[in-house]
C-alpha positions in Angstrom: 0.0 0.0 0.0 1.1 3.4 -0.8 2.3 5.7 2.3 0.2 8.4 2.9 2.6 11.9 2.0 2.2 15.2 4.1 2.8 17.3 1.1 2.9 21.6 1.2 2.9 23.9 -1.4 3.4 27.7 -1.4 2.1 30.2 -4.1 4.5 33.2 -3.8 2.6 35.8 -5.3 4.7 38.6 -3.5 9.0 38.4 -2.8 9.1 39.0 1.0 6.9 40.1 3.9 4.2 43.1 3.2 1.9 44.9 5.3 0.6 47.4 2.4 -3.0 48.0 1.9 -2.7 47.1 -1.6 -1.5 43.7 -0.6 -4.0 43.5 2.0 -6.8 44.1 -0.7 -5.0 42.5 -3.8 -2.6 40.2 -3.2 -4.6 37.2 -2.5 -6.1 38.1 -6.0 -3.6 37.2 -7.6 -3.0 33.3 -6.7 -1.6 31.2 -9.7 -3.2 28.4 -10.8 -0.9 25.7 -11.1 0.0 25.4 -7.5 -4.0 24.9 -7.1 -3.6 22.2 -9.5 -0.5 20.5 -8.2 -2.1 20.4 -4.9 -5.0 18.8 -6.6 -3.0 16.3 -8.6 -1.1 15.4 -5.0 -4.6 15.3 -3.2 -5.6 12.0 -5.8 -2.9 10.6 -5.9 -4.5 10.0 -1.7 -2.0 12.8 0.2 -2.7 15.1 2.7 -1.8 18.7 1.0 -1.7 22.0 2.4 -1.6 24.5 0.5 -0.4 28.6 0.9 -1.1 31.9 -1.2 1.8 33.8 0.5 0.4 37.0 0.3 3.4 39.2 2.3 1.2 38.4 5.6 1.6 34.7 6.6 3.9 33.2 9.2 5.9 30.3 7.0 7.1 28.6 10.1 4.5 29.1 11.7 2.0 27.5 9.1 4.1 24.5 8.0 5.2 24.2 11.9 4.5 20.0 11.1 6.6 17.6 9.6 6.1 17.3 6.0 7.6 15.1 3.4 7.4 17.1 0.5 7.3 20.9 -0.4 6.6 22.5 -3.6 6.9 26.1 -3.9 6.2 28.3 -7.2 7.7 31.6 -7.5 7.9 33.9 -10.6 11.4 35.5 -10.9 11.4 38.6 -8.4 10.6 36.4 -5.3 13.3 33.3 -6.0 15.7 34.7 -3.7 12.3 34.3 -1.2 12.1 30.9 -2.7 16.0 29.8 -2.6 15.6 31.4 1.4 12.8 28.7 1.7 14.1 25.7 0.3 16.7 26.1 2.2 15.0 26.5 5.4 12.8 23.5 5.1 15.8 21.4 3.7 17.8 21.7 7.2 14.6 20.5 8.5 14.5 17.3 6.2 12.3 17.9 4.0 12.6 17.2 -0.1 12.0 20.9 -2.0 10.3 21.2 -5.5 10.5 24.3 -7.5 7.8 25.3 -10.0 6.6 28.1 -12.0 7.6 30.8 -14.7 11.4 31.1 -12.6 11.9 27.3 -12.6 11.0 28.0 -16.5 13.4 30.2 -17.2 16.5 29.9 -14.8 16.1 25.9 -14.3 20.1 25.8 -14.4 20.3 28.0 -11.5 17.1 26.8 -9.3 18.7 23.1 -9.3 21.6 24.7 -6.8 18.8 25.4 -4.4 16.7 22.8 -4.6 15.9 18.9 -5.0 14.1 19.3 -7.6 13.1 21.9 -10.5 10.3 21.3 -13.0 9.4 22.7 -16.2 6.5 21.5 -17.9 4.2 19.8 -15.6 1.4 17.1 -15.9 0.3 14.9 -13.4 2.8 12.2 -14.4 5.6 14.7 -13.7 4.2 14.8 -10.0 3.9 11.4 -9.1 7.1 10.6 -10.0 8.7 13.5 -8.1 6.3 11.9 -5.4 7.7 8.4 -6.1 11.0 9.1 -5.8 11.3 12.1 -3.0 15.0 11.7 -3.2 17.4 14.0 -1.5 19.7 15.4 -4.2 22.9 17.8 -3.9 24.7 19.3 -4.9 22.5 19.8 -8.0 19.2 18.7 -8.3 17.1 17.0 -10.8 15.1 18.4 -13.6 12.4 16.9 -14.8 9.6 18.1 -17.4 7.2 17.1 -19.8 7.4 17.5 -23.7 4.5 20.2 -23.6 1.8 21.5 -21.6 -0.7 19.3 -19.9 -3.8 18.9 -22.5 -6.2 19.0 -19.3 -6.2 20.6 -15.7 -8.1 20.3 -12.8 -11.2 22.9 -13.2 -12.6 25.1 -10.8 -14.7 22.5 -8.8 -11.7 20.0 -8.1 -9.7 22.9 -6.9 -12.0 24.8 -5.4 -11.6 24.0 -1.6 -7.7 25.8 -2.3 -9.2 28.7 -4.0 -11.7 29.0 -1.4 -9.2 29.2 1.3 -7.3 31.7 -0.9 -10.1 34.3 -1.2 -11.1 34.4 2.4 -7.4 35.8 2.8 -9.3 39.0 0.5 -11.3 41.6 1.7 -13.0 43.2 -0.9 -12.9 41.9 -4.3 -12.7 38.2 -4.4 -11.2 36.7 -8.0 -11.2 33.3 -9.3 -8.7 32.4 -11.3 -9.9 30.2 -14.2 -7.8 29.1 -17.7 -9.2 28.5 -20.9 -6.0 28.0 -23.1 -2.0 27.5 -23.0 0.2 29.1 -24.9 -0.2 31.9 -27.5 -0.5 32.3 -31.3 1.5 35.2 -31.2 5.3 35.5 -32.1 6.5 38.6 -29.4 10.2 37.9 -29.6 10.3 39.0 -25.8 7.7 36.8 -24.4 7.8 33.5 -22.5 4.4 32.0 -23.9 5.4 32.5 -28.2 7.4 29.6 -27.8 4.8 27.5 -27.0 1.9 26.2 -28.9 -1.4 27.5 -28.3 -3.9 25.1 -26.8 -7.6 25.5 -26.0 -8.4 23.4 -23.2 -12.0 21.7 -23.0 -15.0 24.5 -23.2 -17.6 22.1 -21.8 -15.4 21.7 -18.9 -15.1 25.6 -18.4 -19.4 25.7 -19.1 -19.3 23.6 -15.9 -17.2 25.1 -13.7 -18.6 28.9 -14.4 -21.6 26.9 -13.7 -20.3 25.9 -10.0 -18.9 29.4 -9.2 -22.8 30.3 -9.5 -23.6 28.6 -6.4 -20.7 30.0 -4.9 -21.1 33.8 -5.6 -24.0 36.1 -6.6 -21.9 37.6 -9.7 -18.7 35.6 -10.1 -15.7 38.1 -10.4 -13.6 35.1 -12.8 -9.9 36.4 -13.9 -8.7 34.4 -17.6 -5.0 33.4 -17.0 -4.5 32.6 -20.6 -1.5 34.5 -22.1 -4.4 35.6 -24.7 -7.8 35.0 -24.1 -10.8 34.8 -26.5 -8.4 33.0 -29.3 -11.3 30.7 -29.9 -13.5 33.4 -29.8 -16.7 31.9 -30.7 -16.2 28.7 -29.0 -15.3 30.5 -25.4 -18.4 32.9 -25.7 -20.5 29.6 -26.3 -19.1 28.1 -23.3 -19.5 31.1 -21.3 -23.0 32.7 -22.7 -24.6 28.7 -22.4 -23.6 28.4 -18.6 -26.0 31.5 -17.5 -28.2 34.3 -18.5 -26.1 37.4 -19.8 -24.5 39.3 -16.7 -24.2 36.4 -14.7 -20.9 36.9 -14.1 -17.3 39.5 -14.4 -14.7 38.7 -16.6 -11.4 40.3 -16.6 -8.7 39.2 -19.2 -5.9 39.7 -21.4 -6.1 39.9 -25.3 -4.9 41.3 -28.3 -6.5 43.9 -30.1 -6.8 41.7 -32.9 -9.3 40.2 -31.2 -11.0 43.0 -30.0 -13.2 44.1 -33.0 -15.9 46.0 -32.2 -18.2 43.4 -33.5 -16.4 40.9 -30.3 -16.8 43.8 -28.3 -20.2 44.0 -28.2 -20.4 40.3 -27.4 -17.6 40.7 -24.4 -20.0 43.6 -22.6 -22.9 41.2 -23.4 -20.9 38.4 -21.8 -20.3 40.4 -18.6 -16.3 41.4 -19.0 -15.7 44.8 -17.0 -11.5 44.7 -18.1 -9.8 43.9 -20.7 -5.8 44.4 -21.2 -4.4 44.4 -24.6 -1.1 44.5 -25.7 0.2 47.5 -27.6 3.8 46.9 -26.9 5.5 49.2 -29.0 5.0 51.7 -31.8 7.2 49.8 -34.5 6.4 46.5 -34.6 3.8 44.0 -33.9 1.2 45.3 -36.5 -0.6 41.9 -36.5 -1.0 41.4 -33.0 -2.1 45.0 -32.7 -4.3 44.9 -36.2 -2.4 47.9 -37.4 -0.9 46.4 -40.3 2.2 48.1 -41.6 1.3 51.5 -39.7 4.1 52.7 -37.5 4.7 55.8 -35.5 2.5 58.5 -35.4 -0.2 56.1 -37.6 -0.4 53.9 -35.5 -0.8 56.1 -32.4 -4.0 57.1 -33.6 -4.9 53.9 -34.8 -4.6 52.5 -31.7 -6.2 55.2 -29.7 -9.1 55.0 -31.6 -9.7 51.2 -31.4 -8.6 52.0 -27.3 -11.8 54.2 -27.0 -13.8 51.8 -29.1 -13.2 49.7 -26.3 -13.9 51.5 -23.5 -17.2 52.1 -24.9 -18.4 48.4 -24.0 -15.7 47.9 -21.4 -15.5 49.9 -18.4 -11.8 49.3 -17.7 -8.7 49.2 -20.0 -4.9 48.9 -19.4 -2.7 49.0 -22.4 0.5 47.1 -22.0 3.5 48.8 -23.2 7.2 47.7 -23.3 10.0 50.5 -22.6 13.8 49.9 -24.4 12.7 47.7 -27.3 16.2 48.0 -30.2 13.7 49.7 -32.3 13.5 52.5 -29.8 15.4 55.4 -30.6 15.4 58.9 -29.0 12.7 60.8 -28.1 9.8 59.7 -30.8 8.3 56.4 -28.8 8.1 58.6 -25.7 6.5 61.4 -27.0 4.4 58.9 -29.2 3.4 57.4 -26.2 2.2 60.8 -24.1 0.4 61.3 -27.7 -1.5 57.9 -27.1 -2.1 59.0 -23.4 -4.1 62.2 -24.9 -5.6 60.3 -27.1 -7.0 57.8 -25.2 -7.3 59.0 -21.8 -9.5 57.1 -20.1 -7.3 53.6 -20.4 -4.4 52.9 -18.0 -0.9 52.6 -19.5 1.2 49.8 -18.0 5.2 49.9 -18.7 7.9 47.7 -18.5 11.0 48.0 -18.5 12.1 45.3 -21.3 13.8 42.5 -19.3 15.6 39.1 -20.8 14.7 36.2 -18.4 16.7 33.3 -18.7 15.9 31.0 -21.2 12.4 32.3 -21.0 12.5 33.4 -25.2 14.8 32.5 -28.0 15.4 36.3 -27.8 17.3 36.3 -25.5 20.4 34.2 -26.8 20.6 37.0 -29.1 21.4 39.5 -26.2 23.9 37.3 -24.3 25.9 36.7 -27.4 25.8 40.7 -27.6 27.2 41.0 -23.9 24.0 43.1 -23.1 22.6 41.3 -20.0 23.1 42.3 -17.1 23.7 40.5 -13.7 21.0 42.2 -11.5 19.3 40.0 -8.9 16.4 38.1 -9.7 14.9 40.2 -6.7 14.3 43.3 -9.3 13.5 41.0 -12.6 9.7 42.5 -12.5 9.6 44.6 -15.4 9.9 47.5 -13.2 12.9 47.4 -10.7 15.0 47.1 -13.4 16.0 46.5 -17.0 18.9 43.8 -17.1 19.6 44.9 -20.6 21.7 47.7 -22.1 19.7 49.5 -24.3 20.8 50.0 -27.9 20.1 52.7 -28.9 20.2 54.8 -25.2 22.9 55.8 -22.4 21.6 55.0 -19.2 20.9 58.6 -17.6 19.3 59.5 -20.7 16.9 56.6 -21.3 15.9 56.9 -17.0 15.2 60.8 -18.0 12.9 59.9 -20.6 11.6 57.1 -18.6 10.9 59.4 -15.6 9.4 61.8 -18.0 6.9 59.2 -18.9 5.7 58.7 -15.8 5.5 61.5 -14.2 3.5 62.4 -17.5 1.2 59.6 -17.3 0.6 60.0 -13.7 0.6 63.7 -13.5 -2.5 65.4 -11.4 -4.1 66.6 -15.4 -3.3 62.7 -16.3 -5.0 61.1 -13.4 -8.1 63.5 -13.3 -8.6 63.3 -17.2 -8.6 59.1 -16.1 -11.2 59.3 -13.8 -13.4 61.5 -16.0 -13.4 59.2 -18.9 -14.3 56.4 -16.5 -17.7 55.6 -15.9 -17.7 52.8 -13.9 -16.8 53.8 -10.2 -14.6 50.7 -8.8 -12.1 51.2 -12.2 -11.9 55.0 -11.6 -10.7 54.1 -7.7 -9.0 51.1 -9.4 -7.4 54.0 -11.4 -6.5 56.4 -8.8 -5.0 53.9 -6.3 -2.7 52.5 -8.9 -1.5 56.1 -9.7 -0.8 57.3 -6.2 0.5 54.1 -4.8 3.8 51.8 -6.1 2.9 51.5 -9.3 2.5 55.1 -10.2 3.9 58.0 -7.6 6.2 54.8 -6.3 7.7 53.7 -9.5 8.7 57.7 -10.1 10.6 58.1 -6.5 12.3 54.9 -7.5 14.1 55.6 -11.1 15.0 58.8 -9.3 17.0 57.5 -6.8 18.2 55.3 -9.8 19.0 57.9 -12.3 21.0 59.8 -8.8 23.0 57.1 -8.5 24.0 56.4 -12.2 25.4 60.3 -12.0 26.7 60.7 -8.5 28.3 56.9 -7.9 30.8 55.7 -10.4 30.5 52.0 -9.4 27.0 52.1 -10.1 27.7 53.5 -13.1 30.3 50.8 -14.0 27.7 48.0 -12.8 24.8 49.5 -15.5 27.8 49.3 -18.3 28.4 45.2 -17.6 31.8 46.9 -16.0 31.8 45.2 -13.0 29.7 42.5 -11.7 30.1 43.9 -7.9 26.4 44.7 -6.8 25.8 48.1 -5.3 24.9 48.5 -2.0 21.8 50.3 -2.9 19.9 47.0 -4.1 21.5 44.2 -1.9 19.8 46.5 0.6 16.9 46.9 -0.9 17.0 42.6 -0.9 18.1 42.6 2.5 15.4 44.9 4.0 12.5 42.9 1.6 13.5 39.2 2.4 13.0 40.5 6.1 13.8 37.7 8.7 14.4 35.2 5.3 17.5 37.2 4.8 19.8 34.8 7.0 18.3 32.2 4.9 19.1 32.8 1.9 22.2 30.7 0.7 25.8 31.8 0.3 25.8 33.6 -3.4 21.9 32.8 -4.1 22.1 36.5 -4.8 24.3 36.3 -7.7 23.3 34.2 -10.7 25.2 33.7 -14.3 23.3 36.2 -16.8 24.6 34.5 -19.9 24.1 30.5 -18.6 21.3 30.1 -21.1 23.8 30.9 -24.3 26.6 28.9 -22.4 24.0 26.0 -22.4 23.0 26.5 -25.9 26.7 26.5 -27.1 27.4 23.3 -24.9 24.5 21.6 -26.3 25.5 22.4 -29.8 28.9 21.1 -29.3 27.5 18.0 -28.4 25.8 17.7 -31.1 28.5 18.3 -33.3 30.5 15.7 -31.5 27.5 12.9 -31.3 27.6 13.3 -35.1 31.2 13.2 -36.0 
């Protein structure tokens, strides 16, 4: 007979402990799926599972004070330092350590230092022979994966006693996360989903578990974790339009403008989706995604803005996604295009980032390596915001922050925010609006590249650091890591703060010699 496993896992959907208001309200919002479905997996194969959304709030030793066998943890890239602290907590304690998630994805080489095992793409098989073999291994340990995505997941209904536990932790608005696809269609050199195939996943199975969360909740607030949602456009509005009358339920999710015609629109709003958030990206490339053909520039500017406020006439809440330091950036044109857009469309919320090469996360990012353009930075700040660990082409350092800065404070100015709200008609969205401008994300985000662009002109080590000159970190973010892990600090293993920037070309090169030599 098969022993009976105590098995944990821990969703770390923030990098160290928080006590903010917006993680108070938020951050149990934004649980991942996966671990819901791992714990699930474990939980049939006849375990006893635990599972945590660490939300900046919990008590780790505290909650997983009992012995357990096994511990999975998944962690996107800015809280694996959180996640390398952990493993190696729970590993002087004797217990086996899994790592999962986008970091495991895209820095597998690294993660295998810290723990027993690292997985990349994960089906139910992959679990139960982690489960099977619970084998201590160091120095390195072992990664495993699956050839693709899983074709199926548990739905809502088989996870739902994890995602209940999850949204109690949330005081206002309560979010289930539900998936109707994998991968994406698209080809955005920068992104870790165009590498895989896209993958609807079964709509009758999706018609039943919207069907559940209506026992649950008056009016379901469901957010789509696909990378683009509504791919199968007709076949998901089936699903969702035959599991209840029309407004039965919120939908928030991510898509391309391609998709968002104005004859979909009509059926979103009808369909019950309050936010939508498209990709824009950049002013110079991506015409199909953004179904502005060969229109670049100023063109497409209005082009987009137009289609923007097309939207917002069904939807009451839009953020466009934009991404900052592209190589087809050059000087002031795709800021000023962007304030343009701003104007233009007023009433959706712009979100930046910083462009940012992880790991082996896109085939893009060989090509930077093999340029000597990545940068070392800890994985603490890989968020699309802390900081870009690539030299820009076509930019020094001071001046791209300036413009950066400029930006912001452009987007978030007093006239910005206020324009916002008055092109908002739906109440939550204009708070959601405001909050976001005032807190980290808007005011926050501005105080921070200051203190960065000070440094790059006052400290000449900083300096050097930006220019791939030295590889000695400044004191001004192992700090910042050392004040975030909190009491995980001491934890965190002897040079878990440094990682290889260019291991995924050094792989690629070793694996290509191989080759070479298996064929000769």
């Amino acid at each position: 007979m098969k022993k009976q496993l105590k098995v944990g896992v821990i969703d770390l959907v923030c990098k160290g402990p928080t006590h903010t208001l917006w993680g108070k309200i938020m951050h149990a919002n934004l649980a991942s799926i996966m671990p819901q479905v791992i714990a699930t997996w474990c939980e049939q194969e006849g375990h006893d599972v635990k599972l945590m959304c660490y939300t900046g709030r919990e008590d780790f030793e505290q909650e997983f004070a009992e012995k357990f066998d096994i511990l999975f943890i998944s962690s996107f890239t800015q809280a694996a330092l959180l996640a390398y602290s952990l493993s190696n907590y729970f590993r002087s304690k004797g217990i086996i350590t899994v790592l999962g998630g986008p970091h495991a994805r895209c820095y597998p080489d690294d993660a295998l230092l810290y723990f027993d095992y690292v997985l990349g793409f994960t089906n139910k098989e992959t679990i139960a022979e982690v489960l099977a073999d619970r084998s201590v291994y160091k120095p390195h340990g072992r990664y495993l994966a699956a050839g693709k995505q899983p074709l199926e997941l548990p739905g809502v209904r088989e996870r739902w006693k994890f995602i209940e536990a999850t949204l109690k932790k949330a005081p206002l608005l309560k979010i289930v996360p539900m998936i109707g696809s994998m991968g994406c269609p698209y080809t955005c050199s920068f992104c870790i989903d165009s590498v895989v195939p896209y993958q609807p996943l079964n709509f009758q199975s999706m018609k039943e578990d919207l069907q559940f969360l209506l026992t649950r909740f008056k009016q379901p607030m469901v957010a789509w974790h696909d990378p683009n949602f509504g791919v199968r456009f007709e076949d998901n509005m089936e699903a969702i339009a035959s599991a209840a009358p029309r407004n039965s339920f919120r939908f928030i999710a991510e898509s391309s403008l391609s998709i968002l015609t104005e004859k979909h629109l009509k059926v979103f709003r009808e369909n019950g989706f309050t936010a939508l958030l498209p990709g824009v990206e950049t002013w110079y490339e991506l015409g199909n995604k953004s179904r502005t053909g060969q229109n670049t520039g100023g063109e497409k500017v209005k082009q987009v803005a137009e289609h923007v406020n097309m939207i917002l006439d069904h939807v009451p809440y839009v953020q466009t996604n934009f991404v900052l330091g592209l190589d087809s950036d050059s000087g002031d044109e795709p800021f000023e295009l962007t304030k343009q857009f701003i104007d233009l469309a007023p009433g959706a919320f712009p979100g930046y980032s910083l462009l940012t090469a992880f790991g082996a996360a896109a085939p893009l990012n060989l090509g930077y390596q093999k340029e000597g353009r990545v940068l070392p930075f800890p994985f603490h700040f890989l968020n699309n915001h802390l900081a870009m660990n690539i030299k820009p082409r076509n930019y020094d350092w001071v001046d791209f922050y300036d413009k950066v800065i400029d930006l912001t404070k452009y987007t978030f100015s007093p006239r910005a925010i206020y324009r916002r709200a008055k092109a908002t008609r739906n109440n939550t969205a204009r708070w959601m609006n405001v909050m976001r401008a005032i807190s980290s994300e808007g005011y926050g985000r501005i105080r921070f590249f200051k203190k960065v662009r000070e440094q790059l002109v006052g400290d000449k080590s900083f300096r050097q650091y930006f220019e791939g000159e030295t590889r000695e970190l400044p004191a001004f973010y192992s700090d910042i890591v050392r004040r975030d892990l909190g009491e995980w600090w001491k934890w965190l293993p002897e040079g878990a703060i440094n990682h290889d920037p260019n291991a995924y070309m050094k792989k690629s090169v070793g694996l290509q010699e191989a080759k070479v030599v298996a064929m000769s």
